[in-house]
C-alpha positions in Angstrom: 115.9 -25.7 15.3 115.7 -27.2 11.8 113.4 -25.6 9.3 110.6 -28.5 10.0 111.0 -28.5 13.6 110.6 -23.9 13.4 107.3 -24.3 11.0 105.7 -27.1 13.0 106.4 -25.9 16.2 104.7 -22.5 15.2 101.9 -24.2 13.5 101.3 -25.9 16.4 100.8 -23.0 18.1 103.9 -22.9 20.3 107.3 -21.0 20.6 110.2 -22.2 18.0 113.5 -20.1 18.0 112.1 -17.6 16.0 109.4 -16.9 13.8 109.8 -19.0 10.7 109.1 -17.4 6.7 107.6 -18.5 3.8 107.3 -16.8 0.1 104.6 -16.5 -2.3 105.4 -14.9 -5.3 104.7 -14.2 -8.9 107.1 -15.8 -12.0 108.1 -12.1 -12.7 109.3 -11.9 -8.9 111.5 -14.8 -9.6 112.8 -13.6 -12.0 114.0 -10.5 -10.4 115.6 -12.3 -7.6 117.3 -14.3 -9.9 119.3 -11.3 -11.2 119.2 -9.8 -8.2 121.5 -12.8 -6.4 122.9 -13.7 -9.5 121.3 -17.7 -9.4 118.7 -19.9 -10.9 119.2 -21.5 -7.8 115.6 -21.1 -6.0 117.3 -23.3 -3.0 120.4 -20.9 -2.3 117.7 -18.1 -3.0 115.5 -18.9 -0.5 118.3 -19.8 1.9 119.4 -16.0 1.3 116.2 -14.6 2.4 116.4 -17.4 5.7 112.9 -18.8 4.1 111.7 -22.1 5.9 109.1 -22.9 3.8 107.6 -25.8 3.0 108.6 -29.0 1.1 105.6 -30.7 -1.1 105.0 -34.5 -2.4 101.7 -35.8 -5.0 101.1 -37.8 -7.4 101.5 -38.7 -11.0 98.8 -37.5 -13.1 97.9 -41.2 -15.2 94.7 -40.4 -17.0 93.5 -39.5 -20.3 95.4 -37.3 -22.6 94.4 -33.5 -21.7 94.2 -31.6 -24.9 96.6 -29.2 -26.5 95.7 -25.8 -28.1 98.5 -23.4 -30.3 97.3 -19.8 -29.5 98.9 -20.8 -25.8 95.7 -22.0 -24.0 96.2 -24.6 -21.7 93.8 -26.9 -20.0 93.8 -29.2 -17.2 91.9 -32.8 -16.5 88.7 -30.9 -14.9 88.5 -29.7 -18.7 88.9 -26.4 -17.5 90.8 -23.6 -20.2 92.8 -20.9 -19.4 94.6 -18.0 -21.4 97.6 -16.0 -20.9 96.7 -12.3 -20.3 99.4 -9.3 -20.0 99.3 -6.9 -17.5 101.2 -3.9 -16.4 101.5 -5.8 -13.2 102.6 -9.1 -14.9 101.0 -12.1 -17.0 98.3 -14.2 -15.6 96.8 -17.4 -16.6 93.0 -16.5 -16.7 90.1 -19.1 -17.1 88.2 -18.6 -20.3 86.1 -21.8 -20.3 83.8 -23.3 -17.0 82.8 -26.9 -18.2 79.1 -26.8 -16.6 78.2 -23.2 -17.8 76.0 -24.6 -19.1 74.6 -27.5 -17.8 70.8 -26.4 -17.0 69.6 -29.8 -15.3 71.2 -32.4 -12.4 70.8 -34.9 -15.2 72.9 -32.7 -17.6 75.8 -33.1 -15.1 76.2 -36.7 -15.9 77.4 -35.7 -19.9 80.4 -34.3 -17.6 83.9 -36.4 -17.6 84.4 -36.2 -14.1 88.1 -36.7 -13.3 88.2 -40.2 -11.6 90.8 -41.4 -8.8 92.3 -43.6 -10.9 93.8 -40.9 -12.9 95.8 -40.4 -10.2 99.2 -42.8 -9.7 99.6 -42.4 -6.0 102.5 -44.7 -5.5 105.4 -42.0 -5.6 104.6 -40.1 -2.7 106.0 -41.4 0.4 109.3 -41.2 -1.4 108.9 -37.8 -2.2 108.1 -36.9 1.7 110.8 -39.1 2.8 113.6 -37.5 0.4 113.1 -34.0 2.4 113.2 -34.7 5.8 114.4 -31.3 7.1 111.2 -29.3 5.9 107.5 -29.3 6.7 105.5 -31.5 4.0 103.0 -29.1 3.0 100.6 -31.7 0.4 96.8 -31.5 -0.8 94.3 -28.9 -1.7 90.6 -28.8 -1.3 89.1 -25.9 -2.4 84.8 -26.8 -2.9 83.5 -23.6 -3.3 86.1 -22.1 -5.5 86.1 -25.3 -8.0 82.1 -24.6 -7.8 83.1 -21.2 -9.2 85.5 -22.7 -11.8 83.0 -25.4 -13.2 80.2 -23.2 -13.1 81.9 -19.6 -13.6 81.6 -17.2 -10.8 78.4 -15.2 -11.7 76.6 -18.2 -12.3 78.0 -20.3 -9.1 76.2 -17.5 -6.8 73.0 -17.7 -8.6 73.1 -20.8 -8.4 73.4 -20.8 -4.4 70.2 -18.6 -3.6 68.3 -20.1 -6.6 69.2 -23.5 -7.9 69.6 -25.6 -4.4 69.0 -29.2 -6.3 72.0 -28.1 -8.9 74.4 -26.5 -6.2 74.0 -29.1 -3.7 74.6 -32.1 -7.0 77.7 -30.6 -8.3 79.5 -30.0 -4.3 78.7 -33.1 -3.4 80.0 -34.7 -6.4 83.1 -32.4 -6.3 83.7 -33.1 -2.3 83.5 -37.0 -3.5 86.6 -36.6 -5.5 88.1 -34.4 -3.0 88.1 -36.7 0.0 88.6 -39.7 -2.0 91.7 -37.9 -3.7 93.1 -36.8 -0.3 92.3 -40.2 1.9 94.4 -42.0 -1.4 97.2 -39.3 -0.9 97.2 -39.0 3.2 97.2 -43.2 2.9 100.0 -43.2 0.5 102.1 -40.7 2.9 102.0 -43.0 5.6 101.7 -40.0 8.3 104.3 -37.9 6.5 102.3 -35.2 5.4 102.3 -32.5 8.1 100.3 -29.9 6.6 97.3 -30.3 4.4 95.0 -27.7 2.3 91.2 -27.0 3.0 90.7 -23.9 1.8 88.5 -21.1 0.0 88.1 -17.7 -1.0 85.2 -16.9 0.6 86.0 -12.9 1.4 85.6 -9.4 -1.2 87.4 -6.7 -0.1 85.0 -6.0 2.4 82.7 -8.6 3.7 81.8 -11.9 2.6 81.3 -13.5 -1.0 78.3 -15.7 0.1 76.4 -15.6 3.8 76.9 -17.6 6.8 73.4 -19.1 6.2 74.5 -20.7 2.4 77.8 -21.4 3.9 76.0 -23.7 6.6 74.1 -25.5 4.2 76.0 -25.9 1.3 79.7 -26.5 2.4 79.8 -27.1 6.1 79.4 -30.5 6.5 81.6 -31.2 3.8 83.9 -29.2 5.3 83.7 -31.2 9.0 84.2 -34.1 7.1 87.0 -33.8 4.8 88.7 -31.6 7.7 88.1 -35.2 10.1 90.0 -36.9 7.7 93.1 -34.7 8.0 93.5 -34.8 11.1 92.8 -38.6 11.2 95.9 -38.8 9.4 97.9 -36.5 11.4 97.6 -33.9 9.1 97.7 -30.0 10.2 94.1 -28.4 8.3 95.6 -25.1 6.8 93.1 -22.8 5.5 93.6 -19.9 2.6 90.9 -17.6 2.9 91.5 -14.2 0.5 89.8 -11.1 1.8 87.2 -10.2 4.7 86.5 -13.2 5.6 86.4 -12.9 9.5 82.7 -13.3 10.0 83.3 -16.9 9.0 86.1 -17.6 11.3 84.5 -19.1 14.5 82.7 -21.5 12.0 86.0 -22.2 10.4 87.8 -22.8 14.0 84.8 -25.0 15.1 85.1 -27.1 11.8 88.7 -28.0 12.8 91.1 -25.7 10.7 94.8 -25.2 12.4 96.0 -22.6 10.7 94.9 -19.4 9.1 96.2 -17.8 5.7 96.8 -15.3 4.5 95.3 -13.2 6.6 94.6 -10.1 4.3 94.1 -7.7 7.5 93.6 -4.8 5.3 90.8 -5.9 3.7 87.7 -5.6 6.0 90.0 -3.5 8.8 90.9 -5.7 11.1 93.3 -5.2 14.3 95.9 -7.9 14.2 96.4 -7.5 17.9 92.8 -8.2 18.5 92.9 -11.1 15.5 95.7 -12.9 18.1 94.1 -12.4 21.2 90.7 -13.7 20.1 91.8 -16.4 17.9 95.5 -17.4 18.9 94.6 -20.0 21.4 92.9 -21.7 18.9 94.5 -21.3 15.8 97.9 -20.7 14.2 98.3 -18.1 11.3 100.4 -17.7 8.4 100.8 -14.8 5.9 99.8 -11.0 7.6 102.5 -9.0 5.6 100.4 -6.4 3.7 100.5 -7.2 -0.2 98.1 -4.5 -1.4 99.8 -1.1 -0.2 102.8 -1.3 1.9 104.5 -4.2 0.0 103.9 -2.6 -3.1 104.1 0.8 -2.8 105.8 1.7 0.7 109.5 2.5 1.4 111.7 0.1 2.3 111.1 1.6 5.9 107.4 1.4 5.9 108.1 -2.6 5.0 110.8 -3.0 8.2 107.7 -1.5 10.6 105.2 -3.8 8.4 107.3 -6.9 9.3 107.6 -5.4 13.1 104.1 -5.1 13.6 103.4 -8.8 12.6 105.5 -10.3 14.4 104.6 -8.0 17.6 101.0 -8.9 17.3 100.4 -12.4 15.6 103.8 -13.4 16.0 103.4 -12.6 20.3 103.7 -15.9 22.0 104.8 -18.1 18.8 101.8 -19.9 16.6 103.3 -17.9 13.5 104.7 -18.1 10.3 105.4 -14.7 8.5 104.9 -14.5 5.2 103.5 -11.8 2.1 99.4 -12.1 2.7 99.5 -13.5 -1.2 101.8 -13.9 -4.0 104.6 -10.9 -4.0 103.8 -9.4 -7.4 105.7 -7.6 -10.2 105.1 -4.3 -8.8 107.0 -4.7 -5.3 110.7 -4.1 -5.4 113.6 -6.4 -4.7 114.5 -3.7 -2.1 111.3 -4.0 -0.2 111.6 -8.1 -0.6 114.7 -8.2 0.7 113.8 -5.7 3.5 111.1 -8.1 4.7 113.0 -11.2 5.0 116.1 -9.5 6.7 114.0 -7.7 9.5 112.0 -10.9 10.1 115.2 -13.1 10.0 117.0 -10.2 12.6 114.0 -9.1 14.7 112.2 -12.6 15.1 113.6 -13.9 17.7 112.1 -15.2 20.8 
């Protein structure tokens, strides 16, 4: 099988040749495997690690001139700012402005510069889907109730839910206007080449849910069913990121028309993958599962081999998956363990 027909067969939820991979990873993790396998090459990097992945396409950003700052902040055309912060773990681009902190009436939200489709020069992207025709065309992102949290910052955002329904309900449904509007321009300009599409959240903590199933219900759902609608009008597979425990949500998710589950962060919330794929895996195709918070990081290069076994033992049973780190590899993990990962997926994935 070619790399498209592998990740579209599993995403489908049937049986390709083996399981297919993907990466997510950090610059820093880059970087190492750079040196590592001695290339700037990303291709021949990922073809060492037998990645699949996915190819991408959008468009040309066209609109006003988005400001410029010298002490290395950078912003982007929803206005929002972000700073590069140092870790021990790595750098990270963290938002330090939320345009409509402080917007205290519905009114006040007009003063806003909404970004407007026509910013958006959607011309170029059947080309782009056409020029990579052995890979899955992964294009698209949709994200209402995190770009609720990054207009609004986080703190405010939930308040806002439980105590300002006129607000919340005013600034998702002008944010899920742009959203559909910006992905029926993109699927229309694919002409049915996009395979795999983004609607997706971080609704989960480490251990339950962010919001409940109640504000959920009212706030995004039918935005959700629609935008979701739209997809699949177009052919599209509806993949869903969704960090942490999130499980509680899931049935809603699957009844709303999502295809494909990531990233699957099994450790937070303790839950059996083995029971994940046999309640869900008639329904649903997943992608990710690969613990990113100990094993990953801080196991032996043994403990990873057993990791990638147990995936693909229990999600991977039967096909409808794609293995992958459940987020971004970070700084911390070693190229040892990377490599480990991708060789005994690559060996022991076979069907």
């Amino acid at each position: 099988m070619t790399s498209r027909e592998r990740v579209l067969t599993a995403l489908d939820r049937g049986v390709p040749d083996r399981v297919p991979l993907d990466i997510w990873a950090t610059g820093e993790v880059w970087q190492k495997l750079m040196a590592h396998f001695g290339t700037e090459d990303l291709g021949a990097i990922n073809g060492a690690l037998h990645i699949d992945g996915f190819g991408g396409a959008g468009p040309a950003y066209v609109g006003p001139k988005i400001p410029t700052y010298d002490d290395g902040t950078t912003e982007d055309y929803w206005g929002m700012r972000y700073q590069p912060m140092q870790y021990e773990t790595g750098a990270y681009a963290e938002q330090v402005y939320y345009p409509l902190a402080h917007a205290e009436t519905v009114a006040d939200l007009d003063d806003y510069a909404w970004p407007s489709l026509d910013w958006f020069d959607f011309s170029p992207v059947r080309a782009q889907c056409e020029a990579q025709p052995d890979v899955a065309i992964q294009a698209g992102y949709v994200a209402p109730f995190y770009f609720f949290n990054k207009l609004r910052g986080l703190e405010q955002s939930l308040i806002d839910l439980a105590a300002e329904p006129e607000m919340s309900h005013a600034i998702i449904g002008r944010l899920c206007e742009f959203f559909y509007g910006y992905t029926e321009r993109l699927l229309e300009a694919a002409g049915g080449l996009i395979d795999v599409t983004q609607l997706t959240d971080d609704f989960g903590t480490q251990t339950d849910l962010m919001i409940s199933i109640d504000m959920f219900d009212e706030y995004f759902a039918d935005h959700y069913r629609r935008i979701a609608t739209l997809m699949h009008d177009h052919g599209a597979r509806v993949l869903h990121h969704d960090d942490g425990a999130m499980w509680e949500l899931l049935p809603r998710l699957i009844d709303i028309g999502i295809d494909v589950l990531n990233p699957v962060q099994y450790k937070c919330g303790d839950i059996d993958l083995g029971w994940l794929k046999e309640t869900y895996g008639d329904q649903i195709a997943f992608h990710g599962g690969v613990d990113n918070q100990e094993i990953l990081p801080f196991g032996t290069v043994d403990e990873v081999r057993e990791e990638v076994r147990h995936c693909i033992d229990t999600l991977g049973v039967g096909g409808g998956y794609m293995l992958a780190p459940c987020h971004n590899l970070q700084a911390v993990t070693s190229v040892e363990s990377i490599v480990a990962m991708y060789e005994t997926a690559y060996e022991e994935g076979w069907y």
